[in-house]
C-alpha positions in Angstrom: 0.0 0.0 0.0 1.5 3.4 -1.1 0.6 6.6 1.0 0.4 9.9 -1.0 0.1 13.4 0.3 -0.8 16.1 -1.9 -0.6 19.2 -1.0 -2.5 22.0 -3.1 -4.7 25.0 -2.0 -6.8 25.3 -4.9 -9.8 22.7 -3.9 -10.6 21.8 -7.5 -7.6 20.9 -8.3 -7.0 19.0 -5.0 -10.1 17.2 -5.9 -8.8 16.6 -9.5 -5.3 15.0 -8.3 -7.5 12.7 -5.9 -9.7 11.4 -8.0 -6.5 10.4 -10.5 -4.3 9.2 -8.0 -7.3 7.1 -6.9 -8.5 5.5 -9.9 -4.5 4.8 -10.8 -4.3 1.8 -8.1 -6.6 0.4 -5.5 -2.5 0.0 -3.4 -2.6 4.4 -3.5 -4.5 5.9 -0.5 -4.2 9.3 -0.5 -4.1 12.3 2.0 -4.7 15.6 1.1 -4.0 18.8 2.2 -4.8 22.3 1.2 -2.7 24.4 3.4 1.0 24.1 4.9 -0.7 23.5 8.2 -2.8 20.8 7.1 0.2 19.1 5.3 2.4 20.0 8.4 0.0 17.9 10.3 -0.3 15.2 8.4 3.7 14.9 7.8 4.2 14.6 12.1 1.7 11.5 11.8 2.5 7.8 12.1 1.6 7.4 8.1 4.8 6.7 6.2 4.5 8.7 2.7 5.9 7.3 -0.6 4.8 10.0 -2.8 4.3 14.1 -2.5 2.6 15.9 -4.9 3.0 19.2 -3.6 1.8 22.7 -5.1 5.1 25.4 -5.4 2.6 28.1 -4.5 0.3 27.9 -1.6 -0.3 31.4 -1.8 -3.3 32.1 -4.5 -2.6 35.4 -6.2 0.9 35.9 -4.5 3.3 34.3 -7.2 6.2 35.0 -4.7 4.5 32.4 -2.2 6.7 29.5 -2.4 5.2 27.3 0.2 5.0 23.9 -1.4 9.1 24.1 -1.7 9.0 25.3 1.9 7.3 22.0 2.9 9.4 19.9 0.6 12.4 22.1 2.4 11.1 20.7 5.9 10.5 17.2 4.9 13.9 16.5 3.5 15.1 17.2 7.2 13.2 13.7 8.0 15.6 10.9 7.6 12.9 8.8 5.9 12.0 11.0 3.9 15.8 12.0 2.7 15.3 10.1 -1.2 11.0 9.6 -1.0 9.4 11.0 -4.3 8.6 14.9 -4.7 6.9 15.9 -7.7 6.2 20.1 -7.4 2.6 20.6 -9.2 3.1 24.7 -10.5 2.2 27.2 -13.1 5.4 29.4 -12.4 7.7 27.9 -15.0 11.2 29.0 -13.0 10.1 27.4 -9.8 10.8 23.7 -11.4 14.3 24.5 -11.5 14.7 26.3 -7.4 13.1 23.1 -6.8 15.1 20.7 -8.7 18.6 22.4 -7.6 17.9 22.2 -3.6 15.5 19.4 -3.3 16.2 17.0 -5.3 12.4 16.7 -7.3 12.0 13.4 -8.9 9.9 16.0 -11.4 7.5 18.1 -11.8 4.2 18.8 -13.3 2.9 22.0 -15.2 -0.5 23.7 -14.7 -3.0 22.7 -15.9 -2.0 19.2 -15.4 -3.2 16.3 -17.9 -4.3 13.3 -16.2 -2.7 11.2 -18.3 0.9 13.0 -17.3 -0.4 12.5 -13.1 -0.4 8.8 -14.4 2.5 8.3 -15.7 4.1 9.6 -12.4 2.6 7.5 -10.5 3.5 4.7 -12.3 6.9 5.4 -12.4 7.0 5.6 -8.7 4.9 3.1 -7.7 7.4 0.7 -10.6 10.2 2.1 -8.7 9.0 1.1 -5.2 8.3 -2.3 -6.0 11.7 -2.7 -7.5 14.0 -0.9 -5.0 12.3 -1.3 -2.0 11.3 -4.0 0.3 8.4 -3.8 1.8 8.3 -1.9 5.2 5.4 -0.7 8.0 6.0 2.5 10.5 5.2 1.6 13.8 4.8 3.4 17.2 6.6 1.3 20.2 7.1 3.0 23.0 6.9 6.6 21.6 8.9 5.9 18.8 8.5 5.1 15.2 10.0 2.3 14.0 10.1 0.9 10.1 9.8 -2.9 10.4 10.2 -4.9 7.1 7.4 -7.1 6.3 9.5 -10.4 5.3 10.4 -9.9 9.0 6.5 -10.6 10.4 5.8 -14.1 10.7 2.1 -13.4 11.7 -0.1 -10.4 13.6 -2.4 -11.2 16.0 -5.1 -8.7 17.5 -4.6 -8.4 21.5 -6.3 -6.2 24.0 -6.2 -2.7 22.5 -3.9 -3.2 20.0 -2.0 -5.7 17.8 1.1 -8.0 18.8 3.9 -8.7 15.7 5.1 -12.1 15.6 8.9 -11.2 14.0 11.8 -13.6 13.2 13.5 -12.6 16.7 11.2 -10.9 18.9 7.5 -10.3 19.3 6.4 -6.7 19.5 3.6 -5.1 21.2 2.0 -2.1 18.9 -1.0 -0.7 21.2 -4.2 1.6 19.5 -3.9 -0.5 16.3 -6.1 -2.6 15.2 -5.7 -5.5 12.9 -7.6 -4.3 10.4 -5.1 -1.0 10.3 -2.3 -2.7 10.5 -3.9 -4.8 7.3 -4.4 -1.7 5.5 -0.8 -0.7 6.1 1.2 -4.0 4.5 0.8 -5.4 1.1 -2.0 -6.7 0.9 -1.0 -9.6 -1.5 1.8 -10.4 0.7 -0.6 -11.3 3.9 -3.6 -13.3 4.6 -6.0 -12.8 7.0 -7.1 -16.4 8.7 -9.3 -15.5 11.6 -11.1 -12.2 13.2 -7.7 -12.1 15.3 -4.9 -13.3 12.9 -3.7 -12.6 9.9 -0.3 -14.5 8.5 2.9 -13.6 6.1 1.7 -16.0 3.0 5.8 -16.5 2.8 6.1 -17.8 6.4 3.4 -20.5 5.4 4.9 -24.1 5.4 1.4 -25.8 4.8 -2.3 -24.8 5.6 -4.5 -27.3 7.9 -8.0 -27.3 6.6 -9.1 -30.2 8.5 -7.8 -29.3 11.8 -8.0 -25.8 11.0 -4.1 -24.6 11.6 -1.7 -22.8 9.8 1.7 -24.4 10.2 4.5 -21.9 10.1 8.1 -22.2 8.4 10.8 -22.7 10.8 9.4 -22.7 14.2 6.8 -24.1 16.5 4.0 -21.4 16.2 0.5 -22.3 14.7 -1.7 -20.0 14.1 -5.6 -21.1 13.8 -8.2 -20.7 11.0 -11.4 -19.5 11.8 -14.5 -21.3 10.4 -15.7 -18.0 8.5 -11.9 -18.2 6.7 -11.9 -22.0 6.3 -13.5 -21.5 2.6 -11.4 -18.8 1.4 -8.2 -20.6 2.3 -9.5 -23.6 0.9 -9.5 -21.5 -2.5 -6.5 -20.5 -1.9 -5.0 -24.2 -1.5 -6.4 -25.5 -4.9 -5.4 -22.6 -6.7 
């Protein structure tokens, strides 16, 4: 799943870049903002972005409003976001290039925008992720964010108020997420949910249990159980 934030003040065309971005991939979900605020807000949040699309100028009829680079300025100070995507969205033909020099744009798109140009973008990016990056999930422990790699999650199981990760080495306790959340967070071909409070890496899998309703895990002694609402969809899933 791919997290964009758009930022752009003018509400049509913040509507406009939605719906694109939207109907490009059901993996996008997409948060917008219309102010620096709004972005500001979003940015200090436990979502980990993979895309910006951010307007150069925030500032309606002031052309010397520069905000979106501003933004871009402030989230290039975040270590995770150091090499993450920024496309500038602008009508101003010689911001591209302020951009491009300090921030490192991976490009930029000219007013009005085509959607056929947003798309191509995307793609790009979305291509680029799935080939340079493994997958990875920002969670809160103990105050802190922490980006754990998903081939590291054997399975996640829903616990009082929050979700506990089965990893390789450790088991971690993530509380105020639910499992369904945390679903919406990791790839979702990558992970299988097997009862209301499970859901298991398909690549930690050694064999699925039907009969006695298990799920047998590679390379250690866990089982994790199938629930009689999941037992059909699994059994799919088994015969192909």
């Amino acid at each position: 799943m791919t997290h964009i934030l758009i930022l752009e003040d003018d509400r049509s065309s913040l509507k406009a870049l939605s719906r694109i971005l939207v109907d490009c991939s059901e993996d996008i979900v997409v948060h917008a903002a219309s102010s620096y605020e709004e972005a500001k807000k979003l940015l200090d949040g436990d979502t980990r972005y993979g895309l910006f699309l951010l307007d150069v100028n925030l500032g309606g009829e002031n052309r010397e409003d520069i905000g979106g680079i501003l933004f871009a300025r402030e989230l290039r100070e975040q270590f995770r976001y150091t090499f993450t995507p920024v496309v500038m969205v602008t009508s101003v033909g010689a911001m591209e290039m302020q951009a491009y020099r300090e921030l490192h744009c991976y490009q930029y798109i000219m007013k009005p925008f085509l959607p056929a140009q947003v798309r191509e973008v995307v793609q790009k990016v979305l291509e680029k992720e799935k080939q340079e990056e493994p997958p990875a999930v920002v969670v809160k422990r103990d105050g802190v964010n922490y980006q754990v790699k998903c081939a590291d999650i054997r399975y996640i199981e829903a616990i009082h108020r929050g979700i506990r990760l089965h990893l390789k080495e450790e088991n971690w306790e993530i509380p105020y997420v639910t499992l369904k959340q945390m679903l919406q967070k990791v790839p979702k071909d990558m992970f299988l949910q097997c009862h209301r409070m499970f859901a298991v890496n398909r690549r930690e899998v050694e064999y699925y249990d039907t009969v006695n309703r298990i799920v047998k895990l590679k390379d250690c002694l866990d089982t994790v159980e199938i629930g009689v609402t999941y037992k059909a969809e699994i059994g799919r899933i088994i015969s192909g």
